[in-house]
C-alpha positions as CSV (number, residue, x, y, z in Angstrom):
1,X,-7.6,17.1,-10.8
2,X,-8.9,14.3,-13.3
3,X,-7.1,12.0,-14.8
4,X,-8.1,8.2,-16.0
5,X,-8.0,7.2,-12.7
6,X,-10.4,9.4,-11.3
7,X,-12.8,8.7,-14.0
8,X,-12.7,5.5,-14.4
9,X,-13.3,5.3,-10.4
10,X,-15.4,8.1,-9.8
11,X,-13.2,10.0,-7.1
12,X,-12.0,13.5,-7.1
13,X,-8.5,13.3,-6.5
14,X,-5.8,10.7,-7.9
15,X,-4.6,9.5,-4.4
16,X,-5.2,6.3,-3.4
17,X,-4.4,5.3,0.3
18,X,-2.4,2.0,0.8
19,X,-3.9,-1.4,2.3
20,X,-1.8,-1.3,5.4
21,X,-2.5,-4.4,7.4
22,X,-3.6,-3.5,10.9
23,X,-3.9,0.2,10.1
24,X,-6.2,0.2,6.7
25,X,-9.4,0.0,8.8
26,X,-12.8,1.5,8.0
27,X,-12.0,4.7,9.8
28,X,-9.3,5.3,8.2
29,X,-10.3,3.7,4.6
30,X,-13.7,6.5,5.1
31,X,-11.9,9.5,5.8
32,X,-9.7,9.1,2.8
33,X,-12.3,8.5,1.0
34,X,-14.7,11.1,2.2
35,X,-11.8,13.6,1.6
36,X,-11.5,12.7,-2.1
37,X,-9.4,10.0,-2.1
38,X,-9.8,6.4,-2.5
39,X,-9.9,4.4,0.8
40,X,-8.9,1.1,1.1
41,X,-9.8,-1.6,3.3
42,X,-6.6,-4.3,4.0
43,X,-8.1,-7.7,5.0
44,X,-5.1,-9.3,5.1
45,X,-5.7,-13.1,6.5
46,X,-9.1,-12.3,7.7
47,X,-11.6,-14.6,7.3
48,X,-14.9,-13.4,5.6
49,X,-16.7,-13.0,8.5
50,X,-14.3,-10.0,9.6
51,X,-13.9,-8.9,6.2
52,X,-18.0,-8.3,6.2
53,X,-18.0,-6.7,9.5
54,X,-15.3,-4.2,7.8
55,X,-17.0,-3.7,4.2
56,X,-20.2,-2.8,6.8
57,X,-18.5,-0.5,8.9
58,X,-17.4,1.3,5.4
59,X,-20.7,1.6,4.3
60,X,-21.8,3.1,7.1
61,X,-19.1,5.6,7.2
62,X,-19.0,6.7,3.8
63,X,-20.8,6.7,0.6
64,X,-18.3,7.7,-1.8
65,X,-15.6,4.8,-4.0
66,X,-13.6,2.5,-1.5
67,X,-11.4,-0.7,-2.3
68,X,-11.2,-3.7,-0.7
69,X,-7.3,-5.3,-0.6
70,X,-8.0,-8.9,-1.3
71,X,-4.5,-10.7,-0.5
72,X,-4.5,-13.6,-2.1
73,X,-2.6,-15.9,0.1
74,X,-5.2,-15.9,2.5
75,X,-6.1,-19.1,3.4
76,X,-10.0,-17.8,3.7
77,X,-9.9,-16.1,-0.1
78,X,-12.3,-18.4,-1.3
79,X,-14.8,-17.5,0.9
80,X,-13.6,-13.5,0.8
81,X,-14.1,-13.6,-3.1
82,X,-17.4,-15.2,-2.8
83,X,-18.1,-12.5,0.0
84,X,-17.3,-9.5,-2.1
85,X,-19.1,-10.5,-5.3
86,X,-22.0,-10.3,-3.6
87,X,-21.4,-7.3,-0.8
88,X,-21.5,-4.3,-3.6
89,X,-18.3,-3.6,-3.3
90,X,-16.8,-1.9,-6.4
91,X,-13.4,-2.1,-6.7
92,X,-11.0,-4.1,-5.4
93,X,-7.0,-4.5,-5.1
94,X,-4.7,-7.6,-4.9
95,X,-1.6,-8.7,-3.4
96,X,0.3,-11.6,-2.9
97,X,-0.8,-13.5,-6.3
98,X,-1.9,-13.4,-9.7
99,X,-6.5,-13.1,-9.5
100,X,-6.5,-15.0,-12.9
101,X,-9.1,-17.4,-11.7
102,X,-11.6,-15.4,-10.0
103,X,-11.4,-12.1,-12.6
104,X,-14.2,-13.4,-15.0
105,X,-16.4,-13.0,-11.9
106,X,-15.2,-10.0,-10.4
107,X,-15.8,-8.7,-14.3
108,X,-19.5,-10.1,-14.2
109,X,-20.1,-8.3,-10.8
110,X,-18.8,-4.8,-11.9
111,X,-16.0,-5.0,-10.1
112,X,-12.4,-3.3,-11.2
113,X,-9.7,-4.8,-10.0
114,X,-6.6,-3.2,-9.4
115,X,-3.8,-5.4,-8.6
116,X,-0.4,-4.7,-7.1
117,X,2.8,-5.1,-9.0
118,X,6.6,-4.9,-8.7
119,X,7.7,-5.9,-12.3
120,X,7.0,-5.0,-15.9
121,X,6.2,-8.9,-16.9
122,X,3.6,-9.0,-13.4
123,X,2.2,-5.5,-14.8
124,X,2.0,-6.8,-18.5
125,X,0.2,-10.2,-17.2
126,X,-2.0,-8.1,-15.4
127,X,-3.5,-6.4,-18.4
128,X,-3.7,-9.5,-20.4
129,X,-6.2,-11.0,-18.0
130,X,-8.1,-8.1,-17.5
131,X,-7.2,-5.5,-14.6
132,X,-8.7,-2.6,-14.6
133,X,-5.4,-0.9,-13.7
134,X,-2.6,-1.5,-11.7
135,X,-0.4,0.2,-8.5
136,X,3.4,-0.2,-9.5
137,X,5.1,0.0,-6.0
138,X,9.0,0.7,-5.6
139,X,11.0,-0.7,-3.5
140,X,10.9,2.2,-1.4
141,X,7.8,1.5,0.0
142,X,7.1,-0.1,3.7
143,X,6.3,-3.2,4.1
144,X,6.5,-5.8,1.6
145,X,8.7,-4.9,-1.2
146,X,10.0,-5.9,-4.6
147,X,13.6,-5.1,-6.2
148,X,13.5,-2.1,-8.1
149,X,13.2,1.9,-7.6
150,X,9.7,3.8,-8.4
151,X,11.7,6.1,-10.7
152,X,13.6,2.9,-12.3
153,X,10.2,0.7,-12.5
154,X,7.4,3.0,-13.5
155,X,8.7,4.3,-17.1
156,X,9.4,0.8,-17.9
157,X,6.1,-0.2,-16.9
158,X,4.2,2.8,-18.8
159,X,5.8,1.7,-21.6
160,X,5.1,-1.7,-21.3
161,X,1.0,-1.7,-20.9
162,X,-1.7,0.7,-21.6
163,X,-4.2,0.4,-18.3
164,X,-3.9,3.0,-16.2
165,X,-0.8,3.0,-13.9
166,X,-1.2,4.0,-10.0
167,X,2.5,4.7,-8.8
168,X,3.3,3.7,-4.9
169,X,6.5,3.5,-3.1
170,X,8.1,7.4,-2.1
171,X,5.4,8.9,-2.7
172,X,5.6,11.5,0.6
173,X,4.6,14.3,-0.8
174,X,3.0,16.6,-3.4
175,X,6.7,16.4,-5.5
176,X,6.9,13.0,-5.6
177,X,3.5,12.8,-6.8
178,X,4.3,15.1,-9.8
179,X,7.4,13.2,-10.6
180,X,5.0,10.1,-10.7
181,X,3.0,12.0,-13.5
182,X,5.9,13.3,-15.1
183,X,6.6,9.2,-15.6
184,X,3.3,8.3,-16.8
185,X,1.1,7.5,-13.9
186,X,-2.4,8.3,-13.7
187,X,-2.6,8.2,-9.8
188,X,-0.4,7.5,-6.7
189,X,-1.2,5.5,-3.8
190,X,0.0,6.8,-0.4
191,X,0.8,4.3,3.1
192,X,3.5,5.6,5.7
193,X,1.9,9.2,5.8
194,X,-2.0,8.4,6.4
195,X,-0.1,6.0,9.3
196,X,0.3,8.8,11.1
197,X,-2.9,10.8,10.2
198,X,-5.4,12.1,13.0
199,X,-8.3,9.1,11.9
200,X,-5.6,6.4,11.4
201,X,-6.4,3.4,14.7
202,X,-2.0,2.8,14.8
203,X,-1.1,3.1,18.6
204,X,0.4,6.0,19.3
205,X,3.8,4.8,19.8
206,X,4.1,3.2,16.2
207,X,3.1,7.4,15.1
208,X,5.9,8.8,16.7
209,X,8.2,6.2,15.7
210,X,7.9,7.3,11.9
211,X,7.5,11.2,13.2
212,X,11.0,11.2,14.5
213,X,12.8,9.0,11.8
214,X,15.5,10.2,9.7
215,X,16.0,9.2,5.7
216,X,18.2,6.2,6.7
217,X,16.1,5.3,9.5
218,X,14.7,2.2,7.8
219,X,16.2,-1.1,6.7
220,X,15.1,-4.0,4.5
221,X,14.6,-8.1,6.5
222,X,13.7,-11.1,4.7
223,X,16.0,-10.6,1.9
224,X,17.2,-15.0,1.9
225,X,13.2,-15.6,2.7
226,X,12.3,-14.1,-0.8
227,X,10.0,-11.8,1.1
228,X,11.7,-8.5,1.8
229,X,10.0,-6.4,3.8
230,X,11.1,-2.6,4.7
231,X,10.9,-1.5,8.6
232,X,12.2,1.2,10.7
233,X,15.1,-0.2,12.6
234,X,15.1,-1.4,16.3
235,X,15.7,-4.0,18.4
236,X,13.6,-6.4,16.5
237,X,15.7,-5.9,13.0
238,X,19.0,-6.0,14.9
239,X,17.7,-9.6,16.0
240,X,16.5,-10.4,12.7
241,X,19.3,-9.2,10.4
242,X,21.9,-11.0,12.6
243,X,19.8,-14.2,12.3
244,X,19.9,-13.6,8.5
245,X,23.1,-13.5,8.8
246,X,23.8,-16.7,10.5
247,X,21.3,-18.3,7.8
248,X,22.6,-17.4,4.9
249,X,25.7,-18.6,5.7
250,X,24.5,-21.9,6.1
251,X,23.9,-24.9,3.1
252,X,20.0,-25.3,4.4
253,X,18.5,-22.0,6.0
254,X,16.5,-22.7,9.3
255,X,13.6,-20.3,8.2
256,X,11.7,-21.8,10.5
257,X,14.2,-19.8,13.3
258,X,13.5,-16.6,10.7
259,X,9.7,-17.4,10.9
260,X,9.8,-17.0,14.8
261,X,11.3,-13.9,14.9
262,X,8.9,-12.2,13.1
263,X,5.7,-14.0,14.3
264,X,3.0,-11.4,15.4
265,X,5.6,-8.6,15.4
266,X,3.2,-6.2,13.2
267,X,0.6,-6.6,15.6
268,X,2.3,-5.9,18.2
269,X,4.0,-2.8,16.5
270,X,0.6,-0.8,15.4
271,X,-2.3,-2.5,18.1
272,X,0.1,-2.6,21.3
273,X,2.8,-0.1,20.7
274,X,5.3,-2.0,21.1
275,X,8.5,-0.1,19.5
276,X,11.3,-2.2,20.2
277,X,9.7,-5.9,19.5
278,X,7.1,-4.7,16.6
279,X,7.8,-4.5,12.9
280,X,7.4,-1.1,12.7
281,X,6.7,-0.9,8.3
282,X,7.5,2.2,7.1
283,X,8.3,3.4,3.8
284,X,12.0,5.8,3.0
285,X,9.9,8.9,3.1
286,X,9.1,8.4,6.9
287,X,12.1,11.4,7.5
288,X,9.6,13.8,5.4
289,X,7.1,13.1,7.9
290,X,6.8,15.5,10.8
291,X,3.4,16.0,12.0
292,X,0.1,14.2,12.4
293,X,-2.7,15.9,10.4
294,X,-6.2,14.7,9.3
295,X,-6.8,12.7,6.0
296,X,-8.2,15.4,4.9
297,X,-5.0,18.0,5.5
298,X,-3.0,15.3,4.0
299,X,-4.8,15.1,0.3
300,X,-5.0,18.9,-0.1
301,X,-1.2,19.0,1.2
302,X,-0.5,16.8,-1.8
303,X,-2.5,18.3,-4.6
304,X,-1.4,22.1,-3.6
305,X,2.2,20.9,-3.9
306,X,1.9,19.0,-6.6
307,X,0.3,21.8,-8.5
308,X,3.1,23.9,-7.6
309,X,6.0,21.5,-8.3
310,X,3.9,21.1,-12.0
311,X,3.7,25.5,-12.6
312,X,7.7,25.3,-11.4
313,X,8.6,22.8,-14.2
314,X,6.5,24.5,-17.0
315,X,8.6,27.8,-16.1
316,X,11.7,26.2,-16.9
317,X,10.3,25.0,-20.2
């Protein structure tokens, strides 16, 4: 299948996987990639001496089109940007900021950058300072989210620029991803189903945790923080959402107390397992999500449905 994306990138198939911190390692980033797709490395707060020991292990893994997920928040970016620059990586995508003042040099290096947005003024700002394209993520999405629907936000946002658009949140299958052309996008990036994929490092535990959730198996914490962020429920949420609760209700909000809760949680949800303390992020289409397969398994699942759910609407034309 081409499209912009895939041209513009050099991939086979429009299907980006998502920078999932903790699980987007080099073994998972390089089977995505090596299947067609376009890994990508999260780095999260790394500094840059983990972040090159991951860009190496992707090298070594793979020689087709990866990303590197710059967030930047990280208190180590500096260094990270400088890193990349020179490392030969290609493309990169950002979270958790506006890379205004380092996209003249990712430009001079080569590099396109991609960045992650959640709002038709972030996606129009984007273009204006240069991205390459950008991944529009709904708020059904795990992890960190914004405040509107894919099928709400991405019209608006084709409308608005003229880069490429990558379309991410409920994107669980090969239907969703023709509904995401059908809007405009060029490409769709993927997270809560290469979780569970054969290649993908997340303990066992945090798998079957999205394997056996149902469609209202996931709820939304941070909300008063600013920073809403979409989990499957357990005995972490019920903790957090009650605490919430209390907060809100107050004239100053101990986030602080908020802050605690949720310290470490993710780590301990995809590196120890740990189900009922762990911030198990997940995205709404977890309940479409019933078996583990290889990356591999996962992109052809998507295209052959997708080409199907595209012949089924040209038949009702």
């Amino acid at each position: 299948m081409k499209t912009t994306i895939t041209e513009l990138l050099k991939i086979e198939y429009p299907i980006f996987q998502g920078a999932m911190a903790w699980v987007a390692d080099a073994d998972l980033a390089s089977a995505v990639s090596n299947a067609g797709g376009l890994g990508v490395i999260g780095t999260g707060h790394d500094n840059v001496e983990i972040v090159r020991s991951k860009v190496e292990a992707m090298f070594s893994k793979t020689n087709k089109p990866f990303a590197v997920n710059v967030m930047l928040l990280n208190p180590h970016v500096e260094e990270v940007v400088d890193y990349l620059i020179e490392s030969g990586v290609k493309i990169i995508t950002t979270g958790a900021g506006n890379p205004a003042k380092y996209m003249a040099r990712f430009q001079e290096a080569g590099i396109a950058v991609i960045p992650v947005v959640a709002s038709v003024a972030l996606a129009k700002r984007m273009e204006r300072i240069g991205a390459t394209a950008i991944v529009v993520e709904g708020m059904e999405a795990g992890g960190h989210i914004g405040k509107l629907t894919t099928m709400a936000l991405v019209p608006q946002v084709v409308d608005a620029v003229s880069i490429p658009v990558v379309v991410a949140g409920g994107i669980g299958d090969g239907r969703a991803m023709a509904a995401a052309f059908m809007l405009g996008a060029q490409g769709v990036q993927v997270g809560t189903r290469f979780v569970v994929a054969n290649e993908s490092n997340a303990h066992d535990n945090f798998k079957k945790a999205i394997l056996k959730a149902s469609d209202i198996d996931t709820v939304v914490t941070g909300q008063i923080t600013g920073h809403p962020v979409r989990v499957l429920r357990n005995a972490l949420t019920t903790e957090y959402l009650q605490a919430e609760k209390e907060e809100t209700s107050k004239e100053q909000p101990d986030f602080e107390r908020l802050n605690a809760i949720g310290k470490g949680a993710l780590r301990r949800a995809v590196v120890e397992g740990d189900v009922r303390t762990g911030s198990l992020m997940a995205g709404q289409i977890a309940g479409l999500i019933s078996k583990e397969q290889s990356c591999e398994e996962i992109i052809q699942d998507y295209m052959t449905e997708c080409r199907l759910a595209i012949e089924r609407a040209k038949r009702l034309l």
